[in-house]
N, C-alpha and C positions, 0 to 999 in steps of 0.2 A: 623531486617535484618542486616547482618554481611556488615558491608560498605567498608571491603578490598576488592579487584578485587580478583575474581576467578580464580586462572590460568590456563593459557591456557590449561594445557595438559588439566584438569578437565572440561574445558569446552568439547572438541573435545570428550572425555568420553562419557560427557553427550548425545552431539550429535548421538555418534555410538550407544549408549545404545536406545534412541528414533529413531533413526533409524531402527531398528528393529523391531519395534512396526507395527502392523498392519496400512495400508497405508490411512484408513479411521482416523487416529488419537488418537487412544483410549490413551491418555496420561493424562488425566485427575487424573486417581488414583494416578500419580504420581506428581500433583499440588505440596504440602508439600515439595518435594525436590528442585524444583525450588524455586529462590529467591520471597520474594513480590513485587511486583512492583510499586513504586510509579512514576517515570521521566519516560519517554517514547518520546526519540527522532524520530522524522521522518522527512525524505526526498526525493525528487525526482529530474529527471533530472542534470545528472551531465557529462555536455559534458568536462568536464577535472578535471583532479585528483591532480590539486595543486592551491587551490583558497584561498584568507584568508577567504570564508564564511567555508571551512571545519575548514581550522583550527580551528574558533570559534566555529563548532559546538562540536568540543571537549574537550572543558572547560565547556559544559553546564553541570548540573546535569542528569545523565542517569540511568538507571537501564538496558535499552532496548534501542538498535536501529532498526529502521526499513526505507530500503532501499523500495520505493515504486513503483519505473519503472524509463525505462530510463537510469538506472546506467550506462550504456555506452552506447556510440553514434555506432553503428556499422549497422547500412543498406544500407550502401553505396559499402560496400567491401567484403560483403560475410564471409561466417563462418572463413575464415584467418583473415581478418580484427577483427573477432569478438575477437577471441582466442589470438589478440594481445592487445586489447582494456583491454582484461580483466585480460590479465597480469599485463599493466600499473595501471591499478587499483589497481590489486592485492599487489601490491610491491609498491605502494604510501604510504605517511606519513599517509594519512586520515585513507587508510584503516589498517593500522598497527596498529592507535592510537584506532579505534575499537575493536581490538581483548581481552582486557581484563571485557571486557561483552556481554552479550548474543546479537546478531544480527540475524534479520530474512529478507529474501528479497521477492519479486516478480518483475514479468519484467512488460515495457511495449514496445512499437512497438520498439522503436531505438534498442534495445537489446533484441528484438525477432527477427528483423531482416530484417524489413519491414516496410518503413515507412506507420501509418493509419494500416497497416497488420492483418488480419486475420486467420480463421480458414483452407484459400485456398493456406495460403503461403507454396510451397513446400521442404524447407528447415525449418522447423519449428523441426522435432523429432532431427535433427543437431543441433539446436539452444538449444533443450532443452540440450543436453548432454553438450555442453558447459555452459550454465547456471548454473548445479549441478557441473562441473569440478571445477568451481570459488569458489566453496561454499567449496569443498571438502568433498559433500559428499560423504558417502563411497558406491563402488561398488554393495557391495549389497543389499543396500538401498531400500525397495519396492518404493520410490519415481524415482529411477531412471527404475522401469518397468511400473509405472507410466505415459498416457497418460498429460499434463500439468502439471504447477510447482506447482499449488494449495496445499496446507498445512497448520495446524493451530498446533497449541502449545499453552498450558496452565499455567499459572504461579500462584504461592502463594499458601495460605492453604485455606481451605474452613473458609467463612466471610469475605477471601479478594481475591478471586480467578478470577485473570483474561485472560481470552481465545481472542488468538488474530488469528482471521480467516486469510489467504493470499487466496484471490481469484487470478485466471487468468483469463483477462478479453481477451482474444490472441487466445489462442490454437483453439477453436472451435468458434469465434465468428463467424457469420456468414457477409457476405458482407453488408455494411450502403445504407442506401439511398439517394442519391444525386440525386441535382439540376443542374441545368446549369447557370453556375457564375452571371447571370443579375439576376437568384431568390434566388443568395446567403445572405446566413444572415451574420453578422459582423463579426461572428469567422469562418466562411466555408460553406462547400457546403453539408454538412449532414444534414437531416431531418427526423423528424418522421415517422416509418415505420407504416403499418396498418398492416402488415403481420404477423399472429401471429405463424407461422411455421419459423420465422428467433428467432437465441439463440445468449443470451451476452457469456452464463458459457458454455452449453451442456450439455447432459444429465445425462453424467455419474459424472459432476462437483454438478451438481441440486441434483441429490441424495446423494454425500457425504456429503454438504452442511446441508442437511436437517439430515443427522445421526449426525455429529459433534455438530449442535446448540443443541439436545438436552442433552449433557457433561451439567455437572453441573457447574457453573461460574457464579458470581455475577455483570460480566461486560463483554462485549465483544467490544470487536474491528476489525473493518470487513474493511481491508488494500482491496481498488480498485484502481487498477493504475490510469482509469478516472474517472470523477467526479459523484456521483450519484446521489444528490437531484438537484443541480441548474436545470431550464427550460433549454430547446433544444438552445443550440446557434450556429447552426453552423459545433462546431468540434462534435468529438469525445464524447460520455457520455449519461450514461445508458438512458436520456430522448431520445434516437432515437428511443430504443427500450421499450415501454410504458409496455408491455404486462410483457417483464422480468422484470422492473424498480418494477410493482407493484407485482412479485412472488417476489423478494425479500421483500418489506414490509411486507408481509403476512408471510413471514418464520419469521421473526423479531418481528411480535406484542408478545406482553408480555415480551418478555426479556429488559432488560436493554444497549442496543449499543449504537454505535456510529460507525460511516464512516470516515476512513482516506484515501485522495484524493490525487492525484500528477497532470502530464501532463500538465498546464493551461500555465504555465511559469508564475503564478500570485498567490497569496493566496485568500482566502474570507471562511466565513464560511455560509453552507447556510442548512437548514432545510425542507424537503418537509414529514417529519412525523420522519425522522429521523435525526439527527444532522450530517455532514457531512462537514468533517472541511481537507482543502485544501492548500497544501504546496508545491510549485515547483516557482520558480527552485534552486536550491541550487548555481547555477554558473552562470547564466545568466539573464541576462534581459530583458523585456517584449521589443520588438519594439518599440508596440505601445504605451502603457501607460496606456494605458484606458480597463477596463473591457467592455464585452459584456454585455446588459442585464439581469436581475436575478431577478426576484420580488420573489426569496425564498433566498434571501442573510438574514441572521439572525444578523446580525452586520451588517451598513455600510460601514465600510471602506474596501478596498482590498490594496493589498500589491503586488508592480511590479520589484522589485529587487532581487539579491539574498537573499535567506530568508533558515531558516531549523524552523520547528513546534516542540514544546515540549507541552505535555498532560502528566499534572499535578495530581497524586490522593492523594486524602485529605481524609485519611480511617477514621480518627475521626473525621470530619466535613461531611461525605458524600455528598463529592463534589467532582468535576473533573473540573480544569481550561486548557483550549486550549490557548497556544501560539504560535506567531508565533514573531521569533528573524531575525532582518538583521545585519549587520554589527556595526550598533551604538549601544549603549546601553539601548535605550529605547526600549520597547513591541512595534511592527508595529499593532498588532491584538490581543486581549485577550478577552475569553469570561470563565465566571464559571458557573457553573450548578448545581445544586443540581444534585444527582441519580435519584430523584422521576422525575424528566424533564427529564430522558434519555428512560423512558421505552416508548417501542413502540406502540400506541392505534390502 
């Protein structure tokens, strides 16, 4: 891999050129032109655009970043508020110091526009048009006729080729179910639905899903804004909804994944058949302190400060190490894996 920075114009190329591409993804044949990727930054939750966890997450080694929800705070003030949020954004040190490699994003509620927000929220196709404005991408973009921000892109050449899914967990979710606060659990008032007619993706997300996994890729990375394997705590995350929770395992047996997580304002990494390793907040700090329950946390410790995750590939060792970085210099969280522990049973 060439380790000078691609410039910008060549990136935005790249971009208009995949662009174009039919809106199901088919960008696979063109793996080989994309770089290899080995660093693979990600983060979520970024209620301000001048913290020193940005600064340091750009001295980290990258190949990729990935913005995982949350990038702006805007549910308070309506698509102006939104369209200001994301200038500041836009025109911050952090996001400048990204632009000499590839970034990919997805939203979640603060920057759909809704706090908790769903598939009911009726300013949401505003939201999306703001969301692609940030991104720039181009007008004729089949993602901007595109219902949801869902997208995936492929990297490397075949032997090292890594497909990194962007789900929208937003667009079409359907309403959560909730208790009334004396039967709440420690992190909220969400609980397990029995309903198997309520959807996390939708239907038409279910089916692109299911064409894209089958792209050839030796590894995939499946970006959820919440979290997927940890048990029901409360908030937000796919155990509310058990029936979707387990259509995606089933899309996933036999491939090789893994789950990158945001939302918690906390890290852990936890496994319920698939490894799902969790990175928020990039600027904030847990209130409380304390994690909710998890008996699928796969490493003990969690991490409650600003933090950004780095996912590490080791193509000659076939391994993949998950970090997660705070402001000091020691690893808050690390776990490595062989490949053969990433496929899905």
């Amino acid at each position: 891999m060439n380790s000078s920075p691609a410039p910008l114009s060549g990136l935005n190329s790249r971009r208009r050129f995949l662009a174009g591409l039919p809106a199901i993804g088919l960008i696979a044949a063109h793996a080989a032109e994309e770089p290899m990727l080995q660093d693979i930054v990600f983060g979520s939750c970024l209620d301000t655009h001048e913290h020193p966890m940005l600064d340091r997450t750009l001295t980290l080694p990258r190949d990729l970043f990935i913005f995982m929800g949350d990038n702006v705070y805007a549910d308070k003030g309506g698509i102006p508020m939104m369209k200001e949020k994301y200038a500041l954004l836009k025109n911050s040190r952090f996001f400048k110091g990204l632009q000499n490699k590839p970034f990919l994003a997805t939203w979640d509620d603060h920057d759909f526009g809704e706090n908790d927000g769903g598939g009911s929220y009726p300013h949401k196709k505003e939201a999306q048009v703001e969301f692609w404005n940030w991104l720039d991408e181009p007008a004729a973009s089949p993602r901007r006729r595109q219902e949801g921000v869902y997208h995936t892109q492929t990297f490397g050449p075949d032997g090292k080729r890594v497909q990194i899914v962007m789900l929208d967990t937003r667009y079409f979710r359907s309403p959560l179910k909730r208790v009334s606060k004396d039967k709440a659990m420690l992190g909220g008032s969400c609980v397990p639905t029995d309903d198997t007619s309520t959807t996390m993706l939708g239907a038409a997300q279910w089916a692109w899903l299911a064409q894209v996994l089958q792209q050839p890729a030796d590894l995939r990375l499946i970006v959820s804004s919440i979290q997927f394997a940890p048990e029901a705590h409360g908030g937000e995350c796919w155990a509310n909804m058990p029936h979707e929770q387990q259509r995606l395992l089933n899309l996933l047996r036999g491939h090789h994944a893994v789950i990158l997580s945001g939302d918690r304002h906390w890290c852990e990494f936890s496994n319920n058949g698939v490894f799902d390793f969790t990175s928020s907040s990039m600027t904030q700090k847990h209130p409380r302190g304390s994690p909710t329950p998890n008996k699928l946390r796969c490493v003990p410790k969690t991490y409650h400060l600003p933090n950004v995750g780095q996912f590490h590939i080791d193509w000659s060792a076939a391994t993949i190490t998950a970090k997660i970085y705070g402001l000091e210099s020691e690893l808050k969280i690390t776990q490595t894996l062989a490949f053969t522990e990433l496929k899905v049973s």
